[in-house]
C-alpha positions in Angstrom: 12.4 0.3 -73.6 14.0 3.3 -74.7 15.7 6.0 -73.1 13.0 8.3 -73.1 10.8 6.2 -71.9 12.7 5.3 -69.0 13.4 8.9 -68.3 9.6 9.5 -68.2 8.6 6.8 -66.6 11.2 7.6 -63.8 9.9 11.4 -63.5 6.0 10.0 -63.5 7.3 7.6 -60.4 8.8 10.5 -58.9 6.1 12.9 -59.4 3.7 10.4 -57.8 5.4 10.0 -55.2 5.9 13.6 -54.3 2.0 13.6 -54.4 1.5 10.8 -53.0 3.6 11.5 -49.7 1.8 15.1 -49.5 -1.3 13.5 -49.5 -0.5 11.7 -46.8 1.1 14.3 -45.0 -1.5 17.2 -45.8 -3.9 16.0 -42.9 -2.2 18.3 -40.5 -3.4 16.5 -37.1 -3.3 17.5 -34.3 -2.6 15.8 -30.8 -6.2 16.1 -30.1 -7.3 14.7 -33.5 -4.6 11.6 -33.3 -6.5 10.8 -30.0 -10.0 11.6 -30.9 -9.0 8.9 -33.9 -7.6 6.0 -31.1 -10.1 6.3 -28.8 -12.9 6.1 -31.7 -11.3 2.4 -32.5 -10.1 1.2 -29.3 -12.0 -0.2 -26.6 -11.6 1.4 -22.6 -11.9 0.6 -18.7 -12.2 2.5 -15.8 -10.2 2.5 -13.3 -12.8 0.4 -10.5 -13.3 -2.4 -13.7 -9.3 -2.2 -14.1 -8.8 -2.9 -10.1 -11.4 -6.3 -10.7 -8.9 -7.5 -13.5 -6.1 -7.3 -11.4 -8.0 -9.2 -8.7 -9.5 -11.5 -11.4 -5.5 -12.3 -12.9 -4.7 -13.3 -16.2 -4.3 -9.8 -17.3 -1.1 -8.3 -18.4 -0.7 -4.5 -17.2 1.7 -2.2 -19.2 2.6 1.1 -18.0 4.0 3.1 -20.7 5.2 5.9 -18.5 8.3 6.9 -18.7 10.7 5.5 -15.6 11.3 8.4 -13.8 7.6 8.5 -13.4 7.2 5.1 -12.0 9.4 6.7 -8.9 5.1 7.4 -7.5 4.6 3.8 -8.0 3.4 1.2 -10.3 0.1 -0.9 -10.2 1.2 -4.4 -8.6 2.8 -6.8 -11.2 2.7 -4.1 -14.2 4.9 -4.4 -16.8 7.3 -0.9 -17.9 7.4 -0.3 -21.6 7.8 3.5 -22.0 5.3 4.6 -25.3 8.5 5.7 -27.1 9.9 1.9 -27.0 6.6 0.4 -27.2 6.9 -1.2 -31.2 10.2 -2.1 -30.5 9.9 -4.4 -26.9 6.4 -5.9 -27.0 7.2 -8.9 -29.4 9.9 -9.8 -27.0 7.7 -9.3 -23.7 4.3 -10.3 -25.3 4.4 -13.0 -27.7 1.0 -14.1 -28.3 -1.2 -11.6 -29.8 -4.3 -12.9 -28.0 -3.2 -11.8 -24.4 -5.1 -9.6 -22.5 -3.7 -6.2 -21.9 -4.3 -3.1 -20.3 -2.8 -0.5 -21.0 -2.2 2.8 -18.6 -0.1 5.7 -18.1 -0.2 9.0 -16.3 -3.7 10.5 -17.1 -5.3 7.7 -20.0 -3.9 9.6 -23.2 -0.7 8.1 -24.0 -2.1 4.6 -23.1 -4.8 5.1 -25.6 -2.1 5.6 -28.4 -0.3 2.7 -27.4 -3.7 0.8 -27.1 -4.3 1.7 -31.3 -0.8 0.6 -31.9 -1.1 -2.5 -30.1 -4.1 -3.0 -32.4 -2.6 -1.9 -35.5 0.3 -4.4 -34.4 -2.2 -7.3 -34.2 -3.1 -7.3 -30.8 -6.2 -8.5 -30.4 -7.2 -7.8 -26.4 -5.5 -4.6 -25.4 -7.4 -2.0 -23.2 -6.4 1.2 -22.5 -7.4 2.3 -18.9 -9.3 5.6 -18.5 -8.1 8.1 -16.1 -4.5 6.2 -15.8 -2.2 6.5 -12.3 -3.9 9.7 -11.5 -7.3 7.7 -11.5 -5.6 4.6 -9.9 -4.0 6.6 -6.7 -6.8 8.7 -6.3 -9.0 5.5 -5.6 -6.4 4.7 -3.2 -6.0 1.3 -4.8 -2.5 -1.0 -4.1 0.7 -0.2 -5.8 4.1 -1.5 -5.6 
């Protein structure tokens, strides 16, 4: 290959990659739209059909609060993976990919991004929890 070549080839790869990474950049979404796209895709509970699969078992609960907000309580047995940490620890606290999860947090919106990644990640069970603590406390269910 010559020179030139090269050198056009090289500013073609570049170019298309400028484009490329402004295409997928040029959405401009918002927090409302990132959500509106989770919830479409992942699959919910409410809080009284969350309370029944604690009292069924063999369902992991994450809370992906942040720990300064757990000082209100956490619901019996959860699990604390903050959303900011959440690709980085849950290989090393959930290993198989078929385990049931829910998923909460303070009001039901982080937990429903962490719920899309934990599907994106190849987890095939996760639930987010509508509602989150707020809905939780509120029904006055137990909390450790």
């Amino acid at each position: 290959m010559t020179r030139k070549k090269i050198v056009l080839l090289a500013l073609v790869l570049f170019v298309a990659s400028v484009v490329g990474s402004s295409l997928l950049f040029a959405d401009g979404l918002t927090s409302a739209d990132f959500m509106s796209e989770a919830k479409a895709i992942i699959k919910t509970v409410n809080v009284t059909e969350a309370k029944s699969l604690v009292d069924r078992g063999g369902y992991l609960f994450i809370d992906v609060r942040e720990p300064n907000e757990t000082a209100m309580g956490q619901i019996p047995g959860a699990t604390l993976i903050p959303r900011g940490l959440l690709e980085f620890r849950i290989a090393k606290t959930v290993e198989d990919q078929n385990t049931n999860i829910v998923v909460y947090c303070k009001s039901g919106g982080r937990s429903a991004l962490a719920t899309y990644t934990l599907a994106r990640m190849g987890y095939k069970n996760a639930v987010s929890m509508d509602g989150g603590w707020g809905a939780w406390s509120e029904a006055d269910y137990p909390v450790e």
